[in-house]
DSSP file (Angstrom, degrees, kcal/mol; ACC not computed):
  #  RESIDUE AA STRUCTURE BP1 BP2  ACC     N-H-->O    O-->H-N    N-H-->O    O-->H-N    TCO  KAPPA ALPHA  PHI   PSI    X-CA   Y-CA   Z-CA
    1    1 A X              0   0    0      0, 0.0    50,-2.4     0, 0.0     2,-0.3   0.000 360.0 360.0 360.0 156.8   89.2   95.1  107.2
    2    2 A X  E     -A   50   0A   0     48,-0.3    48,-0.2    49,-0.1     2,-0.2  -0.960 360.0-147.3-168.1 136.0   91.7   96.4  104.6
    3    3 A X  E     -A   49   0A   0     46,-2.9    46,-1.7    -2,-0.3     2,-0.6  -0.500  16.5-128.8 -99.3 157.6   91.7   96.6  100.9
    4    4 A X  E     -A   48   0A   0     -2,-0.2     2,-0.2    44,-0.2    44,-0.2  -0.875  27.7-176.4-120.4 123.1   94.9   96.2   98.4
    5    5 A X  E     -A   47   0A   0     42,-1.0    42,-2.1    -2,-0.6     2,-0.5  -0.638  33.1-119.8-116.2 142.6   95.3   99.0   95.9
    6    6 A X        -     0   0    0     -2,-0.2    40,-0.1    40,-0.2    37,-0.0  -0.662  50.6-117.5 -87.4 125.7   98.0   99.3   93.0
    7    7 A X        -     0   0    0     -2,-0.5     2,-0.2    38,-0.2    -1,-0.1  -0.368  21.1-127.3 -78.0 147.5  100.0  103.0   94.1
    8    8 A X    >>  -     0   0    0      1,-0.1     3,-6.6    -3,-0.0     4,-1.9  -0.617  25.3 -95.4-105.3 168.6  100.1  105.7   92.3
    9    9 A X  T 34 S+     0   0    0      1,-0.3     4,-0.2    -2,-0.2     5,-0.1   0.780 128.1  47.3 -62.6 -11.7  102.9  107.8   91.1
   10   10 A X  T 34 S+     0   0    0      2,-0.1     4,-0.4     1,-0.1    -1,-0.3   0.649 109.5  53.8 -86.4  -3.5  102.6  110.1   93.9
   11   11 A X  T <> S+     0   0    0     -3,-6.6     4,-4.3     1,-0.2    -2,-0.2   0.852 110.2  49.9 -87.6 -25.2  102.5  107.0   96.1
   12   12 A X  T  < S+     0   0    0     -4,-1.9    -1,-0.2     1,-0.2    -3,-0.1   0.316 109.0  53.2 -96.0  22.6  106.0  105.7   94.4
   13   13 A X  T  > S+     0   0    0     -5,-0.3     4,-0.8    -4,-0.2    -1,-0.2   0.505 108.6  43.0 -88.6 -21.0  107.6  108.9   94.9
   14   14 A X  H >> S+     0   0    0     -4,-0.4     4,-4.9     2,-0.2     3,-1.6   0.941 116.8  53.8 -87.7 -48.9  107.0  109.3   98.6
   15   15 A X  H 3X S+     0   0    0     -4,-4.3     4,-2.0     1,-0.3     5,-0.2   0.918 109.9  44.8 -39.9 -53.5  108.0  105.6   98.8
   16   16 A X  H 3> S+     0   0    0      1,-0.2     4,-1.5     2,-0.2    -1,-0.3   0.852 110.7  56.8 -46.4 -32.6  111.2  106.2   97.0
   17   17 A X  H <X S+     0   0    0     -3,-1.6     4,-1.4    -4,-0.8    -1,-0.2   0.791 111.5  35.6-110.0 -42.9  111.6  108.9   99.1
   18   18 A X  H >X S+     0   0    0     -4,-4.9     4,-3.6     2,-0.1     3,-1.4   0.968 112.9  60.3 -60.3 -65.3  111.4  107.0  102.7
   19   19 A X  H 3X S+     0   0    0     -4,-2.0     4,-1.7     1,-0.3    -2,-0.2   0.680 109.4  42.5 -30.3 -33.4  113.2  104.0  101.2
   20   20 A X  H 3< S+     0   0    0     -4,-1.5    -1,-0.3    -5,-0.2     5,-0.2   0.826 116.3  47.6 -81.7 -31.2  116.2  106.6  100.6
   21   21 A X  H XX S+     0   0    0     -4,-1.4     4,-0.9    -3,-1.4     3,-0.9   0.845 116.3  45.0 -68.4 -24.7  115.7  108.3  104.3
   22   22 A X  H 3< S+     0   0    0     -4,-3.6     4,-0.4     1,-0.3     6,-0.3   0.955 115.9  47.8 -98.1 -41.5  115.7  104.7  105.8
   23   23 A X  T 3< S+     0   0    0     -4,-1.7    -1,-0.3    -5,-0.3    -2,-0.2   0.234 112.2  49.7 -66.6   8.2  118.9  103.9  103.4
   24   24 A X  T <4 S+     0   0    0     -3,-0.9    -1,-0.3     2,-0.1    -2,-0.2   0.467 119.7  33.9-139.9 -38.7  120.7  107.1  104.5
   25   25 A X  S  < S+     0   0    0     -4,-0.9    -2,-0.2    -3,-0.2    -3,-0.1   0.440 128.3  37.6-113.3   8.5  120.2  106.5  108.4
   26   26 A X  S    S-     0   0    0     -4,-0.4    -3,-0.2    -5,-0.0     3,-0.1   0.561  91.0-136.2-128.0 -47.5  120.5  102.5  108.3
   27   27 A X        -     0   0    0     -5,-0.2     2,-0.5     1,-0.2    -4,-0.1   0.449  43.1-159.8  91.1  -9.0  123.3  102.1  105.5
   28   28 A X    >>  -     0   0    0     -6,-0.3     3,-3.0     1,-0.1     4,-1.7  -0.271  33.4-160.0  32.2  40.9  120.9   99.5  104.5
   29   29 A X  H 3> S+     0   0    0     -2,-0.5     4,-4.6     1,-0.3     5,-0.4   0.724 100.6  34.7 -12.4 -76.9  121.8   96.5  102.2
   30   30 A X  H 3> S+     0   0    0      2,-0.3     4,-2.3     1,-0.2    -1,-0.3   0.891 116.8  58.8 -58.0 -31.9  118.0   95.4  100.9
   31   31 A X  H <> S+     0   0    0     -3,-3.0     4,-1.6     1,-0.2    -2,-0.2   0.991 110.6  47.1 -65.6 -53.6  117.1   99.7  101.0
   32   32 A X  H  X S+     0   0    0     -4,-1.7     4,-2.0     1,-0.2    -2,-0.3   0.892 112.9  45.4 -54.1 -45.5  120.3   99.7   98.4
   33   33 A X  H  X S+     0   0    0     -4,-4.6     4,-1.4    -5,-0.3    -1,-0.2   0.936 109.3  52.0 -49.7 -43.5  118.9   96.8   96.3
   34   34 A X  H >< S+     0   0    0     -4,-2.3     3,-2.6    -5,-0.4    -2,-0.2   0.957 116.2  44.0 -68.0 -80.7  115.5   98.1   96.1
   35   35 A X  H 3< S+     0   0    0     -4,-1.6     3,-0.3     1,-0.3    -1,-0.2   0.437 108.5  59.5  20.9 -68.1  117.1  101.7   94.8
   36   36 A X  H 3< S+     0   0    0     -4,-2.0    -1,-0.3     1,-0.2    -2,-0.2   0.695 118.8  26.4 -58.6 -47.0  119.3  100.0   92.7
   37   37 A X  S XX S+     0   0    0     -3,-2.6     3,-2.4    -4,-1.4     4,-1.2  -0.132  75.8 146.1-118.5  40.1  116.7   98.6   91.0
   38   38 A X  H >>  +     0   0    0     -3,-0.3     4,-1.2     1,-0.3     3,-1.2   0.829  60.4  57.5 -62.1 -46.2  114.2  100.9   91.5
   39   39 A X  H 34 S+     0   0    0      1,-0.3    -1,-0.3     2,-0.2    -2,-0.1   0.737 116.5  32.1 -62.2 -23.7  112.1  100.7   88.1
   40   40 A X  H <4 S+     0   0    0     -3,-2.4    -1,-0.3     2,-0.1    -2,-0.2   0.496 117.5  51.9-123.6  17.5  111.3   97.2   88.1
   41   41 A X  H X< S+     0   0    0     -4,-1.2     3,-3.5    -3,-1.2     4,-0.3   0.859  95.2  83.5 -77.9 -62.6  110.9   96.3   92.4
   42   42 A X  T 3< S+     0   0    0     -4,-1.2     3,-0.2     1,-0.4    -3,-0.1   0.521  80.1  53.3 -23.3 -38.6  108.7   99.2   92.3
   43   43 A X  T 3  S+     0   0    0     -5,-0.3    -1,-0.4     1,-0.2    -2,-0.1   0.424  89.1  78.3-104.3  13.2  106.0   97.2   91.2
   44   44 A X  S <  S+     0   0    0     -3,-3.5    -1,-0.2     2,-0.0    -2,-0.2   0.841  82.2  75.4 -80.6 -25.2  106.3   94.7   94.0
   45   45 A X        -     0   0    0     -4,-0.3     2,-0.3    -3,-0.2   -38,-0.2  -0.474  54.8-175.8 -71.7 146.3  104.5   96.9   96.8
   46   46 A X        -     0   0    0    -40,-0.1     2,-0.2    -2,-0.0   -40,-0.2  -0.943  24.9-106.8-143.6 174.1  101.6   97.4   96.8
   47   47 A X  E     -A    5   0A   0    -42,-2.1   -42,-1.0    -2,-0.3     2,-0.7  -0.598  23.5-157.3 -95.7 132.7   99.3   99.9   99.5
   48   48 A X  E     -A    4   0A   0     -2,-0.2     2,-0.5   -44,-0.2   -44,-0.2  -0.960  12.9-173.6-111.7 136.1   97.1   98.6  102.3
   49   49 A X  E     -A    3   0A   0    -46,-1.7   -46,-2.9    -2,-0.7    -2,-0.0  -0.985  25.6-123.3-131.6 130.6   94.8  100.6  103.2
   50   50 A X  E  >  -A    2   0A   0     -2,-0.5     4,-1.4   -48,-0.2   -48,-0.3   0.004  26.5-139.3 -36.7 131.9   92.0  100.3  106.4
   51   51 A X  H >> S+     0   0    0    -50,-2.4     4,-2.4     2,-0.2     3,-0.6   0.987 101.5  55.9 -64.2 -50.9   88.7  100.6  104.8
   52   52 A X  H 3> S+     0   0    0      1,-0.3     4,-1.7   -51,-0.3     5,-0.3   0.790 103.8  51.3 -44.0 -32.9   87.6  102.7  107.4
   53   53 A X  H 3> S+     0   0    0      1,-0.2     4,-1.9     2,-0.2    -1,-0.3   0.923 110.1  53.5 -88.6 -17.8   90.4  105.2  106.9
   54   54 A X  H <X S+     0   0    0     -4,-1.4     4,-1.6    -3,-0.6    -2,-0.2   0.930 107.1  51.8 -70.9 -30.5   89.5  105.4  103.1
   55   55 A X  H  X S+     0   0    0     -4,-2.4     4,-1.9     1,-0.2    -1,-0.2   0.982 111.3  40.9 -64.6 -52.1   86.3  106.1  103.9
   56   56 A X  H  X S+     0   0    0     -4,-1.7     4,-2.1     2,-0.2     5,-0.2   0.910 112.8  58.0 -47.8 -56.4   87.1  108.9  106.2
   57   57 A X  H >X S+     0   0    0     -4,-1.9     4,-2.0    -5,-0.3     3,-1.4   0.978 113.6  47.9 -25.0 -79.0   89.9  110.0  103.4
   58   58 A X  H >X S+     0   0    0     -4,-1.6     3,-6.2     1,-0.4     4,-2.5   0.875 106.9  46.7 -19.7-106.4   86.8  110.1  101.3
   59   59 A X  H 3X S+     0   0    0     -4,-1.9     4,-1.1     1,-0.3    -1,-0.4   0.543 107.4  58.1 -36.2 -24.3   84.7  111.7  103.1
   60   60 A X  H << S+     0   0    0     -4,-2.1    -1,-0.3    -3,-1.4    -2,-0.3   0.390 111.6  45.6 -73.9 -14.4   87.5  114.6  103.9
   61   61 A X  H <X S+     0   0    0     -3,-6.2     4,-2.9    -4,-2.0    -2,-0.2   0.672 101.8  61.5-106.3 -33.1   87.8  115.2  100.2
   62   62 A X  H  X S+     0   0    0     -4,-2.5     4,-1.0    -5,-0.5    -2,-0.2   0.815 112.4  41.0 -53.8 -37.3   84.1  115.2   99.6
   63   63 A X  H  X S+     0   0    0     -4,-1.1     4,-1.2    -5,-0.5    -1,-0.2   0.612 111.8  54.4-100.5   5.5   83.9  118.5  102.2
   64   64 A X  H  > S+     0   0    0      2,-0.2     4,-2.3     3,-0.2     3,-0.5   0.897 110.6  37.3 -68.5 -68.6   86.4  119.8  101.1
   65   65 A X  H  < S+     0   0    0     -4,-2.9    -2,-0.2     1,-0.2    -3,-0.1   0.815 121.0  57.8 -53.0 -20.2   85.4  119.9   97.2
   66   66 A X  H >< S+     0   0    0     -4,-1.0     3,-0.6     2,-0.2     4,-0.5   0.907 107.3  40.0 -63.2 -48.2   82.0  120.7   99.0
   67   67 A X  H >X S+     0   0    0     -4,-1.2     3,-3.3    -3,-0.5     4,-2.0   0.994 113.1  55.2 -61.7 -69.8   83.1  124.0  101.1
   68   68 A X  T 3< S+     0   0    0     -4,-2.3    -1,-0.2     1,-0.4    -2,-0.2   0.364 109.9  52.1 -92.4  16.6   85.3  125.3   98.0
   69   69 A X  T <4 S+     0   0    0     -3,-0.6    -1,-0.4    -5,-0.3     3,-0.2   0.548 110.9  40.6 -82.1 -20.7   82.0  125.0   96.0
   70   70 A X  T X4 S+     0   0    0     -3,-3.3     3,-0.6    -4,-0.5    -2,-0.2   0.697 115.0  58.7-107.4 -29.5   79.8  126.9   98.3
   71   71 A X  T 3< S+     0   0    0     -4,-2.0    -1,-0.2     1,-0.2    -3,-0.1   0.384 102.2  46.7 -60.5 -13.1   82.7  129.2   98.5
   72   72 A X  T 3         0   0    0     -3,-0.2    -1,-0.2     1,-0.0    -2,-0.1  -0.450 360.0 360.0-139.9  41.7   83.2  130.3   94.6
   73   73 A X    <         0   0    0     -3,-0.6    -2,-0.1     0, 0.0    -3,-0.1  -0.145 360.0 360.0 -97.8 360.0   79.4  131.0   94.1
């Protein structure tokens, strides 16, 4: 199963940031459009993410913030 989530600005910088590697090694017609118009395509993608790996996400940030509590008493 997999949910669909609106990205966040750190997810439409990394995006920008393939779209430009994939436009840079392809020469890329559609990579250049997207680019081109980067401020308003932007908001056609959107993220899928596996439930199961958010949960796991989840949980990996939950022992983390858990350990660097138990760690700063």
């Amino acid at each position: 199963m997999v949910c669909l989530e609106a990205l966040t600005e750190a997810d439409f910088t990394e995006l920008q940031h393939l779209i430009r590697k994939h436009y840079d090694y392809t020469d890329s017609d559609k990579a250049e459009e997207i680019l081109g118009d980067w401020d308003n395509l932007k908001m056609s993608f959107i993220k899928v993410m596996p439930t199961d790996y958010k949960k796991a996400l989840e949980r990996i940030e939950r022992e983390k913030f858990e350990k660097e509590q138990i760690t700063t008493v």
